[in-house]
C-alpha angles and dihedrals in degrees: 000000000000118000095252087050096056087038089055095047089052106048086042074054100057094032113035091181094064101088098033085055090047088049100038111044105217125130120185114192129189119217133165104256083219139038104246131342140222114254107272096022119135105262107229115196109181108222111209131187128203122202103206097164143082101268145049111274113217106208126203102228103198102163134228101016099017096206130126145113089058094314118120089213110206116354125187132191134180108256121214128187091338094315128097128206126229104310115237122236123208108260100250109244116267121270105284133156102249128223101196123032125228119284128252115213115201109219102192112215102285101019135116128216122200144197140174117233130176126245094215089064087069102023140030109170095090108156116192106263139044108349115195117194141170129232134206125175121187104160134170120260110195104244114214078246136029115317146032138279109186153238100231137198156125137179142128143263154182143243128189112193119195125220108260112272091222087065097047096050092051091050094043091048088041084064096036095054089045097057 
């Protein structure tokens, strides 16, 4: 076996979305829908997915983690000094006997989809301050047969979180009121 063969099993090995991104298409990012937020505020990241390719993607939307049929859906992991920790997974629900079953969103050829998601769904440790994490995606696309391809990504971003204003209007009219 030639040596970028072998490169290229290996790394298809390691990262069994490589080849299934390459083929598809289809590119999902996570972004802050604001530029900073106020201590305790909802989180929103806006997840949006790109269909670059030929066809119709058929997405399974299953919010909020969008993972299933083998696919871990968004993960999301503090980042510190360039390096991110394990990323956490939403738990799976419990086993329940559905009523509705989980959405398919169509994305046309050249079209985007996009949904907001909460940080604190994935992560709960938010200082005030700058936030760094790091994304993956790796989400199902329907295939006209059995399987998955898949909606890939990873990045990183950042969150600034504000101290809450409720604090620093009791502290500002504190020193007011003292002077």
């Amino acid at each position: 076996m030639n040596f970028r063969l072998r490169q290229l099993a290996l790394l298809t090995l390691l990262h069994p979305g490589f080849l299934l991104a390459e083929s598809s298409g289809i590119v999902g990012t996570l972004a802050p829908t604001q530029s900073s937020y106020i201590d305790a505020e909802p989180v929103e990241l806006l997840l949006t997915i790109l269909n670059n390719g030929t066809q119709d993607a058929r997405i399974l939307a299953d919010y909020p983690s969008f993972g299933g049929r083998n696919h871990a859906g968004i993960r999301i992991s503090r980042s510190q000094d360039g390096k991110s920790r394990a990323p956490a997974t939403l738990a799976p629900s419990p086993p329940i006997q559905r009523i509705v079953s989980t959405p398919i969103i169509t994305v046309g050829p050249g079209e985007k989809w996009s949904s907001k998601v909460y940080l604190q769904s994935y992560n709960h440790d938010l200082r005030v301050g700058a936030n760094s994490f790091a994304y993956q995606i790796d989400i199902c696309v329907l295939k006209a047969g059995p399987g998955c391809d898949a909606v890939t990504g990873a990045g990183t971003l950042q969150v600034i979180v504000l101290e809450d204003g409720h604090s620093l209007l009791a502290t500002s009219w504190g020193a007011t009121r003292r002077a």
